[in-house]
C-alpha angles and dihedrals in degrees: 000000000000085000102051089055097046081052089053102039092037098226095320127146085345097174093050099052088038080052098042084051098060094039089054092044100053086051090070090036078066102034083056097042093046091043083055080045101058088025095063089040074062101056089041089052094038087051095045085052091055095042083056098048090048094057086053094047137027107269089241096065094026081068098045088054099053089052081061092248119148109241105228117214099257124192124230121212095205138009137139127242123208121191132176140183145187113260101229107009098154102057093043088067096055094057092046131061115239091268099048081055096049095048096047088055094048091050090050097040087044094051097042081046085059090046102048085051097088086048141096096237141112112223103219101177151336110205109189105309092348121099127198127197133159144202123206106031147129075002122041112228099188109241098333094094085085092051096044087051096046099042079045088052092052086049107055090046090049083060093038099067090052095052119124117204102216105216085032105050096161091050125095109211114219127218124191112206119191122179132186129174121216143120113294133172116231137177146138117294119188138038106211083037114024107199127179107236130192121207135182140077089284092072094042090051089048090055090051087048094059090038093052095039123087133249116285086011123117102208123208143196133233089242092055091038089057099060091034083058079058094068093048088210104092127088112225126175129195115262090174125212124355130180111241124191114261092351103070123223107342125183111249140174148229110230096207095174149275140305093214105054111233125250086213113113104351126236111265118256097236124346094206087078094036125110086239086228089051102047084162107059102103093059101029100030094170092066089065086065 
């Protein structure tokens, strides 16, 4: 370029125009440096969006919708439910002040989100105390959805009696589960706030079997306890009958654990140096971020 001026100004003011060329070459140096710049803050952003969406959606879906693909309603033949609550929300809340509640149920949901991880589930809501997962959708996983729930149920109580209420320390606090296995429709609702939504009398019988169970207890239907007997692995024992809403007196089942420890998540080390809501930390340190 300098010589191409020199050429067009022969010889003429040649430290100016030599000056006037770097200066204008280390303006682009900058303009490129500054367009990478701006052009890698988009990628991060673009990413963290993804990330986002992924958390509200299963990755699956989340994916069709930003290829701008419509995500058809799509039935299930077979899938298992798991729901928990709080025993004695209610009254908990009386006797706390809005942030003590609010801080109770992020210790606990944060603590159940670190656990699913290592499952096979989909979280689809938690709506105040109550707490929704599911196995077998948006990807079908033959008949382990019924084993990834139940290892997760034994999980989560597992963390639940080591869970410590902040503002309550000398309380324990008390979770009923209940699981059932059966067909269900499910599919996005919404357009400002897309939300994955299941539908079907499976989800409304796995909702009676966590209202009718007991505190500590993970209660089980006789759907979910017939494909459990197929791994051969799982400890059931007989409840009896229980009146169910809309469906009579129906035979369920205690799951009071299994005979091959799970390797998720793994037992902590040694619970005298534990956060008592991060049991993990020492093996999986990246889940206590």
């Amino acid at each position: 370029m300098r010589s191409i001026v020199r050429q067009i100004t022969r010889g003429y003011c040649e430290n100016l125009m030599d000056d006037l060329v770097l200066r204008m070459e280390q303006y682009a140096n900058n303009l490129e440096a500054l367009v990478e710049e701006k052009t890698d803050q988009l990628s991060q952003e673009k990413r963290r969006s993804e990330e986002l969406l992924f958390q509200v959606l299963p990755r699956p879906v989340a994916q069709q919708l930003m290829a701008g693909e419509m995500v058809k309603p799509e039935q299930f033949e077979n899938v298992t439910v798991y729901f928990s609550d709080i025993v004695g929300f209610t009254v908990l809340c009386a006797q706390s002040s809005p942030m003590q509640v609010v801080n109770l149920l992020n210790d606990l949901y944060s603590t159940f989100d670190r656990i699913i991880g290592f499952y096979d589930v989909y979280k689809v809501e938690t709506i105040g105390d109550a707490y929704m997962v599911v196995s077998g959708l948006p990807e079908r996983n033959g008949d382990n959805h019924a084993k990834e729930i139940a290892l997760m149920s034994l999980a989560i109580l597992d963390a639940v009696q080591m869970f410590t209420i902040q503002h309550k320390p000398d309380a324990q606090l008390k979770v009923r589960i209940g699981i059932h296995t059966g067909p269900v429709c499910a599919g996005v609702v919404g357009q400002k706030m897309p939300h994955y939504c299941l539908f079907g009398d499976t989800v409304n019988t796995a909702s009676r079997m966590e209202s009718t169970g007991e505190p500590l207890r993970i209660h089980v239907s006789w759907a979910t306890k017939h494909i459990l007997d197929t791994f051969q692995t799982f400890k059931l024992e007989l409840r009896g009958d229980v009146e169910l809403k809309g469906k009579g007196a129906v035979v369920t089942y205690w799951l009071v654990g299994c005979t091959e420890q799970d390797p998720r998540p793994p037992t902590p080390i040694s619970t005298d140096t534990l956060d008592p809501n991060n049991p993990y930390p020492l093996i999986f340190p990246e889940l206590s971020k």
